[in-house]
Every structure is written in C-alpha cells, then in structure tokens.
C-alpha positions in Angstrom: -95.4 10.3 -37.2 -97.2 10.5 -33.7 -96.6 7.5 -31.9 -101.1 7.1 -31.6 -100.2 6.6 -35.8 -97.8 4.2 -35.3 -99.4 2.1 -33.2 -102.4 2.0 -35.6 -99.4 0.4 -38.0 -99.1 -2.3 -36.0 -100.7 -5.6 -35.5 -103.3 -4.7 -32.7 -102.1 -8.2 -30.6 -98.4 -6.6 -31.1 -99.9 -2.7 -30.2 -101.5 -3.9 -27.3 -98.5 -5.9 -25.9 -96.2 -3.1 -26.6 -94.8 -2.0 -23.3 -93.2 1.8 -22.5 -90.2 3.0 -20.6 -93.2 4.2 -18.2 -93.3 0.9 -16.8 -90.2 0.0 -16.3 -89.7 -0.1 -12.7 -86.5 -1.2 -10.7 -87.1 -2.7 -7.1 -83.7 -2.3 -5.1 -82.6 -3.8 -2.2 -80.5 -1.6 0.7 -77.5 -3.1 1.8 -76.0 -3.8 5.4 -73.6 -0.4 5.2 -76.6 2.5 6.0 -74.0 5.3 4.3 -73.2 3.2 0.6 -77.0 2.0 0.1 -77.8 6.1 0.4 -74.2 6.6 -2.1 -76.5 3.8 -4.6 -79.2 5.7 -4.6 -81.1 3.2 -2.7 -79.2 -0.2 -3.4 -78.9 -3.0 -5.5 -81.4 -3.8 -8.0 -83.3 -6.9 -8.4 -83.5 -8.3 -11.9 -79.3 -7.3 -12.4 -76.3 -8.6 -11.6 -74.1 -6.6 -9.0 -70.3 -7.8 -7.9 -68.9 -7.2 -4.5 -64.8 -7.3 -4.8 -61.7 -6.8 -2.7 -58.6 -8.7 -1.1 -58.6 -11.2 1.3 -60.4 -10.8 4.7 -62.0 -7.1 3.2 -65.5 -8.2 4.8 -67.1 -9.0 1.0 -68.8 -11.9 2.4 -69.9 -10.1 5.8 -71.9 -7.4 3.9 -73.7 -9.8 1.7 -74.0 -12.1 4.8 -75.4 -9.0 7.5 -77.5 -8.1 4.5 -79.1 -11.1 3.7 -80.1 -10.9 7.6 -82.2 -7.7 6.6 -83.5 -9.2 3.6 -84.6 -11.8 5.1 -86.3 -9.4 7.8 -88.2 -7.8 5.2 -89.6 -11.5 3.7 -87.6 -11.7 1.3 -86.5 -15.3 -0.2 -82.7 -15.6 -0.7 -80.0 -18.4 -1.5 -76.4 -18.6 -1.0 -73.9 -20.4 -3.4 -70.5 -21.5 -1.7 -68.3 -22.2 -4.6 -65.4 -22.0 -2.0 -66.7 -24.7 0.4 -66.2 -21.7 3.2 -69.9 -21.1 4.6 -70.1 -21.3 8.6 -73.0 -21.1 9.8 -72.5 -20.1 13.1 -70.7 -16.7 11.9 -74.1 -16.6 9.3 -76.3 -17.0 12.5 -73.9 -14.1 14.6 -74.2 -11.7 11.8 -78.5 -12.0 12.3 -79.2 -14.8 9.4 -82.0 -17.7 9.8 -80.0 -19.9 8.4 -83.0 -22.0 8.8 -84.7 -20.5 5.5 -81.1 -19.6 3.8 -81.0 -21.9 0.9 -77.8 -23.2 0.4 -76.5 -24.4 -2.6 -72.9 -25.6 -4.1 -70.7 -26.3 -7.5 -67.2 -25.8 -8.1 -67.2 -26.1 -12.1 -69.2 -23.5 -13.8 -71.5 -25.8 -15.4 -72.5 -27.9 -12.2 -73.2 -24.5 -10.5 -75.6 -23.6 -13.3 -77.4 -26.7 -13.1 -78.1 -25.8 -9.4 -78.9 -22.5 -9.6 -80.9 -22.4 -13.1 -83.8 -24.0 -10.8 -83.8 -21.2 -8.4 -83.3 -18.2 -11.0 -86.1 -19.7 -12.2 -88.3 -19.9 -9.6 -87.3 -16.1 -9.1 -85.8 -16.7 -5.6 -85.8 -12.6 -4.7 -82.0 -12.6 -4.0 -78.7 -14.9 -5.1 -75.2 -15.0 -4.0 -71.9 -16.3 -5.3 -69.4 -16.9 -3.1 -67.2 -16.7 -5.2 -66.4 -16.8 -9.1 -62.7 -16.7 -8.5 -63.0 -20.2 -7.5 -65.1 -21.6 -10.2 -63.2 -24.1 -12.0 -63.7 -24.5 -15.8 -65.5 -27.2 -17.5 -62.4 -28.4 -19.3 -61.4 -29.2 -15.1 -63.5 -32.3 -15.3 -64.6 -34.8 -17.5 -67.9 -36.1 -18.5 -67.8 -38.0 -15.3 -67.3 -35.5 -13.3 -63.8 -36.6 -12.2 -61.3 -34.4 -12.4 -58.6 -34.0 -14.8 -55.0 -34.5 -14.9 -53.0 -31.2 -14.4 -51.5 -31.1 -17.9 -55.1 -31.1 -19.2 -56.2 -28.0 -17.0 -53.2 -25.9 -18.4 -55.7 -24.1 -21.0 -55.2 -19.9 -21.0 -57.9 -17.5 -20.3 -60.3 -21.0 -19.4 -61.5 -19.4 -15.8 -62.6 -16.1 -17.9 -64.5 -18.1 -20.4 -66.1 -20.2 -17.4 -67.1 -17.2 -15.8 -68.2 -15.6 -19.1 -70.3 -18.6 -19.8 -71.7 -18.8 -16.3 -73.1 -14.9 -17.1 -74.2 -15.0 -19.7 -76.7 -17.9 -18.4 -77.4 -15.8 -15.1 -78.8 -12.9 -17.6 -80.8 -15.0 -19.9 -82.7 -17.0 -17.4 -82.7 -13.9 -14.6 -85.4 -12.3 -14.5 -86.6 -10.7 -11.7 -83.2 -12.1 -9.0 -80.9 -9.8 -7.7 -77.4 -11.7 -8.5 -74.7 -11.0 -6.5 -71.0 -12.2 -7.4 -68.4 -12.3 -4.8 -64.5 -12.1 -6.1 -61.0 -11.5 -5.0 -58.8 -9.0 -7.1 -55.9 -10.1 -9.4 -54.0 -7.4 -11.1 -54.1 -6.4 -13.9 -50.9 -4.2 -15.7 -51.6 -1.6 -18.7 -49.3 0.4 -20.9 -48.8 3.0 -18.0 -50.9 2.3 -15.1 -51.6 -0.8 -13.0 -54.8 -2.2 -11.4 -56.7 -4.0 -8.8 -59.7 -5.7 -10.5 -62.0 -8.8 -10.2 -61.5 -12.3 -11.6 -63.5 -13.4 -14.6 -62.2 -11.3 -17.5 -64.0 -8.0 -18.7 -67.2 -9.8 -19.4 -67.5 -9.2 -15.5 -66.8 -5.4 -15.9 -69.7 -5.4 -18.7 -72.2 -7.1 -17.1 -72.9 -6.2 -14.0 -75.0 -3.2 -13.1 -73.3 -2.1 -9.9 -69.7 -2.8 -9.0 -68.3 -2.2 -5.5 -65.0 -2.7 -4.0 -64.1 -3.3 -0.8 -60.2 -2.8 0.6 -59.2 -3.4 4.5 -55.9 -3.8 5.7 -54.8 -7.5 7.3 -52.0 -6.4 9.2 -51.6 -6.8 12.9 -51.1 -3.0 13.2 -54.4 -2.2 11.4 -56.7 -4.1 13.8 -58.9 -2.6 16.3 -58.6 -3.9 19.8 -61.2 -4.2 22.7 -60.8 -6.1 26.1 -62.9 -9.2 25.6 -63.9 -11.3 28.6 -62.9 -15.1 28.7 -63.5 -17.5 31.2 -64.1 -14.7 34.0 -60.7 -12.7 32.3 -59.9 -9.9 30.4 -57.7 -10.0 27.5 -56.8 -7.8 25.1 -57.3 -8.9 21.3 -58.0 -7.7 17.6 -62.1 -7.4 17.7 -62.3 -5.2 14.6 -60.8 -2.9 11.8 -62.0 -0.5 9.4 -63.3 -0.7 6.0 -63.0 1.6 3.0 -65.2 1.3 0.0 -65.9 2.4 -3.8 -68.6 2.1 -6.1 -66.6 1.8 -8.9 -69.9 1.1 -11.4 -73.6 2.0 -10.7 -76.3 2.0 -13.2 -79.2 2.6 -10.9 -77.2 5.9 -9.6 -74.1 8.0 -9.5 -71.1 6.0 -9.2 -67.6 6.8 -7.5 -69.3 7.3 -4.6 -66.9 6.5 -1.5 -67.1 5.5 2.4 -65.7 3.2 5.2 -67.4 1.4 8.0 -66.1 -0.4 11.1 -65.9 -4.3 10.6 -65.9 -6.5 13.9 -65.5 -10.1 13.8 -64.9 -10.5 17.1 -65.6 -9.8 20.9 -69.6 -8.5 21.8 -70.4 -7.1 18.4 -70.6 -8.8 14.7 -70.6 -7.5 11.2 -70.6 -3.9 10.7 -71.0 -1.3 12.9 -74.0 0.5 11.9 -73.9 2.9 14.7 -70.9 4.2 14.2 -71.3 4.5 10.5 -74.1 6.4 11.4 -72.3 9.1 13.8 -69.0 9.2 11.3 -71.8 10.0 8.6 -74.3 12.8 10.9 -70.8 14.8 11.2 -69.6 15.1 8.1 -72.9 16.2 7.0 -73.8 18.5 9.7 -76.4 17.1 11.5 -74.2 15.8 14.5 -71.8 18.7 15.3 -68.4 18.1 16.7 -66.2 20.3 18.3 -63.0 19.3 20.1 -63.9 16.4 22.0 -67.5 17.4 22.1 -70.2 16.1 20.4 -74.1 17.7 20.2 -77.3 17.2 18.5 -80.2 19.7 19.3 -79.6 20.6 23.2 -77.6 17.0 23.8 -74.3 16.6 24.3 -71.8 14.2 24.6 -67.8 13.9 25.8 -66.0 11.9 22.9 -67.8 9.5 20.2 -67.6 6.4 22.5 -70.1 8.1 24.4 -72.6 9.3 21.9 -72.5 5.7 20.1 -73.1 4.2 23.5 -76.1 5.7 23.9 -77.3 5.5 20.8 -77.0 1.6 20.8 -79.3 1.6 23.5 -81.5 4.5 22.8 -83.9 3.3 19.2 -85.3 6.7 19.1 -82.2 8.7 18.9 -80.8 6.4 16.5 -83.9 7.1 14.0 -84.2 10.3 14.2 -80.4 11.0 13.8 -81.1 8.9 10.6 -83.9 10.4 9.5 -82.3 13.8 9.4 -79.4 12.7 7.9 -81.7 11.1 5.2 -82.9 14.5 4.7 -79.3 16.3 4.6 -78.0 14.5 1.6 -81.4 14.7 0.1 -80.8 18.5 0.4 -83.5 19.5 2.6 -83.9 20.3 5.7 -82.5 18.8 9.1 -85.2 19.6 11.9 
C-alpha cells in the first residue's frame, strides 16, 4: 500500500493532521565549553531532558551557570531551580548572568518543586535548571502540612528514586518545547564485577534523559592551579583554577563518548571556564594551531609558549574567530584556510 492509499483510509480531519518525521525538527542550545557543544553535535536540545553529573566542586553548576549567560545573550528566557538553597548571585553575575531576568525558583520535596515549575514548563520558558535532584526530598518527608516528619518516618528504601522518578515523569508529560536540565552528584553504584560512578535518582534518570554528561575534577590542594592575585596593593599566591575532564556518557541528538577537559577558574581576574584556552588545547590537537617545542604558529604568526598565544588571543577578537572558524571546519572534515 502507497502511503497516498493510506491516507485516503483515513478520516480526512485525521489525514490532514497527520504529521511526518520531515518535520520533526530539534532546536539545540550550545553550551559554555566551545570543544563538548561541537562533541554534541551542536548541544543540548530543547523539548528533552539532559543531566549534568559529577563529584563535588566538578564545576556542574558553573557550566549551566556560564551558559545560561549565553543563552540569555541570544534572548532566550531561562529559570533556575535551587533545590540545594546554594544560589549566589554574585558568583551568577561574575560568570556574565543578568540575574535581573533569571527566574528563580525553589522546592525541596519533589511535589512542591513540581507545583513551581509546572507553571513555567508550561508557559514554555525556553530553558530550565535543577540544581539538584540529589537533594530533593520525598513526599513521604513531609506531611500534608508541609511540616516535616519525624526521622523514623523518613526511613522508607529506594523513596528519593521514586521522588525523582515521579518528578520525571511530570517534567516529560507537561514539557514540551523546555530544555530541562538536572544537576546531580554521583553515588556508587557496585555490580557483580565492576563498580561505578553514577547519578542519583535511580535508572529512570539513565532512561530519560536525552543527553548525559559527566563532569570529574580533582579537589585536592595539589590539583589546583595557582596565579598571583593582587589584594589590597599585594601579591599573593593562591588556588585561582583547576582543570576539568568530561564525558558524554549518553547523547541522542549525536555520537556519544565523546571526551574533553577545560580549565575551570573560580578565582583571581577570570571566572568560569576558560574558553580561550579550550580553544588553543583544541586548534592543536586538530592541526590548525601547530606546536613545536615551545613554539607555537598559525599561518605566518608565531608565538613563544601557550601563555603567550592565549594572551593575545584574549585581546585580539579577530584571531580568536578565525582560529574558531577553522577549527569548526577541521572536525567538520574540510578545509582549514
């Protein structure tokens, strides 16, 4: 049967409201990190639900904070849920984000969150962030008051993966064109032969969400980046930065395990990720900034050591495009001029 014949089958009100995969269309949304919005094939999508995880202090609310600031750039409408109470929005305001049209919204039990955010999802706000699930408490938390419980009554297995369940489950049937993004710590999680770093919330979490990324950054004193920072008319030497690594563990909008690190400051002159950097580190491992020794060239330019090059390329905007534009075009697989 042609599919012309089995449209004439049909009611012609249902035949005419019929819709094709042709036009289905995904709008995504680039991130803050330049190199894993290319690895996503071109971000997050609107309309899905995407999770950010890692441990402690990994930066997951930096790159959802730094990239709201360039949503917000490009007119976009977006709200912020702090489930943790931990929102500052000074750091917000460092890291480029009017704070000043950042809707803000709060809930610590999973049904008191949903009331708040069911009005926004609704409204098709263009982007939404939970910060984060592994602090939503259950419903069986509080009573019909809203007071909480006694500790014997909040003893209940597996309640914060049904919470979170049930708290998904209403994000995707009132979502519609949102992109949802969950924030989460790891736990860990032992099998038969193997053991695991994954997000709270159960496996309903693993199901849902359309892109999954994990972010992993050292705490320790010895893994910190340190800069002279000026206080007071003095120098002193503190931690200013340190690196992050980073896996796309699921992506249904493009090829997944795709893997990267970027430098992190929170501290000193500079906030948030450091795009410039991430830029160079990126140009020479795909060819398009050549290194050799200390050296560093692209077309007749030249440059002793990487502090150098990203110095100039902080300052010069044209460099800094064009370097991105061929490196665009390198892991595209055409040409770099």
């Amino acid at each position: 049967m042609s599919y012309e014949k089995f449209l004439e089958k049909l009611n012609p009100k249902v035949a005419q409201a019929l819709k094709t995969a042709a036009t289905n269309e995904v709008v995504k949304l680039e991130l803050a990190s330049i190199y894993m919005t290319e690895e996503l094939g071109g971000g997050i999508g609107k309309g899905r639900v995407s999770l950010v995880f890692g441990p402690p202090s990994s930066g997951k609310s930096l790159l959802l904070l730094q990239s709201i600031a360039k949503w917000q750039k490009q007119g976009l409408v977006c709200a912020w849920a702090d489930v943790e109470g931990a929102f500052e929005k000074e750091w917000a305001k460092r890291l480029g984000v009017n704070i000043d049209e950042l809707i803000l919204v709060s809930g610590k039990s999973s049904g008191r969150l949903e009331e708040n955010i069911r009005p926004l999802l609704e409204a098709e706000v263009d982007v939404l962030v939970i910060d984060s699930i592994s602090d939503i408490l259950p419903e069986v938390f509080v009573d019909k008051k809203g007071e909480m419980n006694s500790q014997e009554d909040r003893k209940q297995i597996g309640s914060h993966a049904k919470a979170v369940t049930a708290l998904v489950n209403g994000i995707h049937y009132i979502n519609k064109s949102t992109a949802v993004v969950l924030i989460s710590q790891t736990t860990t999680m032992f099998g038969q032969s193997y053991v695991e770093q994954i997000p709270h919330g159960g496996q309903k979490v693993l199901f849902a969400c359309s892109t999954i990324i994990r972010l992993n950054s050292s705490a320790s004193p010895n893994a910190q980046i340190t800069d002279e920072v000026m206080v007071d008319g003095q120098l002193f030497t503190r931690a200013v930065a340190r690196d992050v690594d980073w896996i796309i563990r699921k992506n249904k909008l493009g090829s997944p395990f795709g893997t990267g690190s970027y430098r992190m400051y929170y501290a000193g002159p500079l906030a948030g990720i450091d795009n410039v950097r991430e830029l160079v580190d990126s140009a020479v491992a795909f060819g398009v900034i050549k290194k050799g020794g200390a050296w560093f060239s692209y077309g007749e330019r030249k440059w002793q050591g990487q502090d150098a090059l990203t110095k100039e390329m902080r300052t010069d905007e044209s460099l800094y495009n064009e370097v991105l534009s061929d490196l665009k075009a390198a892991r595209n697989g055409g040409e770099v001029a």
